[in-house]
Legacy VTK file of the C-alpha trace (Angstrom):
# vtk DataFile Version 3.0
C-alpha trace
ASCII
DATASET POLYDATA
POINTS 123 float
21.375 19.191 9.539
20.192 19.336 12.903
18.965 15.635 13.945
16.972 17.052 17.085
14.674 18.685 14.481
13.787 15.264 13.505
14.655 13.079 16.500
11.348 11.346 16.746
11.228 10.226 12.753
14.642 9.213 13.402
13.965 6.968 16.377
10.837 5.372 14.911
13.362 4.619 12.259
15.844 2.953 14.304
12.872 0.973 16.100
11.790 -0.410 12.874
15.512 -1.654 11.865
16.080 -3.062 15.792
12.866 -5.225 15.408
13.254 -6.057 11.779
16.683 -7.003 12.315
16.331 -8.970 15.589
18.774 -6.432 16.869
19.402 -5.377 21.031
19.308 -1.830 20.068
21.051 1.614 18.744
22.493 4.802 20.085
23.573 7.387 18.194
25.929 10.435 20.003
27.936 13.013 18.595
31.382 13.169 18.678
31.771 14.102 21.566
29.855 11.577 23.159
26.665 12.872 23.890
23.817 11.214 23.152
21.049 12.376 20.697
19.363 9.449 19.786
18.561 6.075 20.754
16.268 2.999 20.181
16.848 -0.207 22.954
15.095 -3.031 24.084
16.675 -3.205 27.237
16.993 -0.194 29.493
20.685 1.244 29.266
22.348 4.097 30.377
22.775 6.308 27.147
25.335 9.086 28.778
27.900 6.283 29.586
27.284 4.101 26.573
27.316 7.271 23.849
30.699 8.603 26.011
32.329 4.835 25.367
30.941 5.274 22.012
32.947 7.994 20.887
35.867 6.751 22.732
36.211 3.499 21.250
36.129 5.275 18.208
38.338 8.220 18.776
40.810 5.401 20.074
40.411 3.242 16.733
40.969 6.310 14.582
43.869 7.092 16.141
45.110 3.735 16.239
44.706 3.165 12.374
46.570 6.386 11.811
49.620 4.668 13.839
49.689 1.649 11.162
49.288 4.180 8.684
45.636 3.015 7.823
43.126 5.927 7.701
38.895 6.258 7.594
37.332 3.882 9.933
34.914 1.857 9.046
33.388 0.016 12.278
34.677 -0.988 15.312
33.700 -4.404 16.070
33.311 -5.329 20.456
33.466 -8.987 20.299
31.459 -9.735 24.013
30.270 -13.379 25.488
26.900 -11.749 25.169
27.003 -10.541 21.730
28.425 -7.585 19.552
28.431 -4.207 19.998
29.546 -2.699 16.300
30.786 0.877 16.519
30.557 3.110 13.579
30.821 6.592 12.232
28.027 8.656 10.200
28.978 11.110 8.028
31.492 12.241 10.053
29.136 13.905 13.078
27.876 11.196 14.671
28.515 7.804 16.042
26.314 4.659 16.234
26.441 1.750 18.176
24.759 -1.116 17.182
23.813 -3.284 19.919
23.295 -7.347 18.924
23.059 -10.531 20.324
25.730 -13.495 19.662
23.098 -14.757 16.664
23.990 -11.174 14.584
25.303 -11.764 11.581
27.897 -9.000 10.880
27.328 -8.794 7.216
24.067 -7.822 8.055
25.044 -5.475 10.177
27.077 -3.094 7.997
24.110 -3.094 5.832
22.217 -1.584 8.367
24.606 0.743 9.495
24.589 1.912 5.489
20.614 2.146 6.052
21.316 4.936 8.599
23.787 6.379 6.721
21.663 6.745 3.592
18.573 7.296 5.979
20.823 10.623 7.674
21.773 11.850 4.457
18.433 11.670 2.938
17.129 14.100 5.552
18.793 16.914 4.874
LINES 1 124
123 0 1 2 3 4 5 6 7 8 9 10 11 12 13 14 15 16 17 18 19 20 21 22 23 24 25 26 27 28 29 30 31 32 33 34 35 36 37 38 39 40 41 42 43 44 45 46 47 48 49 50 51 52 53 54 55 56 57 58 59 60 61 62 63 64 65 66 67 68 69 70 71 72 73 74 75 76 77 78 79 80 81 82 83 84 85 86 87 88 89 90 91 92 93 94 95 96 97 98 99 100 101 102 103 104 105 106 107 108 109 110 111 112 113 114 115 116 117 118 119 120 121 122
């Protein structure tokens, strides 16, 4: 599936989750780290943030497969600020989800399922 075909259903979809979830924002990159998509309320600079994306976790990935753990689920950045929640989709991309210190996690995993199921839906 090619997500540029679709990138501006895609981003009005991540708009409606960021304001219906009182969240800072979400980036999605590929692998690699490059960015594809993105929704933000707060201007940010999507090369760097989709390149730490994918390193934080390439780095967790590997790390699980140290302890013998395997398939990541999230990545959870624990800031003063708030939480930045790192997560694969369906094994292409990567999403950060961007939230203030008032996120409840539970929530968002849900939401990170929501783009998931939204992704695979698509093609």
């Amino acid at each position: 599936m090619s997500l540029l075909k679709k990138k501006e259903d895609i981003r009005n979809f991540l708009k409606d989750i960021v304001k219906d979830n009182k969240l800072d924002g979400i980036i999605m990159a590929d692998m690699e780290g490059l960015p594809l998509i993105s929704y933000t309320t707060e201007e940010l600079d999507e090369d760097t943030v989709s390149a730490s994306l994918a390193a934080i976790l390439s780095a967790g990935e590997i790390s699980a497969g140290d302890v013998g753990k395997s398939n990541v689920h999230q990545i959870i950045v624990d800031t003063d600020d708030g939480y930045i929640i790192v997560v694969p989709v369906m094994k292409e991309y990567v999403t950060g989800i961007i939230t203030g210190k008032e996120a409840k996690l539970g929530i968002v995993r849900i939401v990170a399922k929501e783009i998931e199921n939204y992704l695979k839906n698509l093609s």
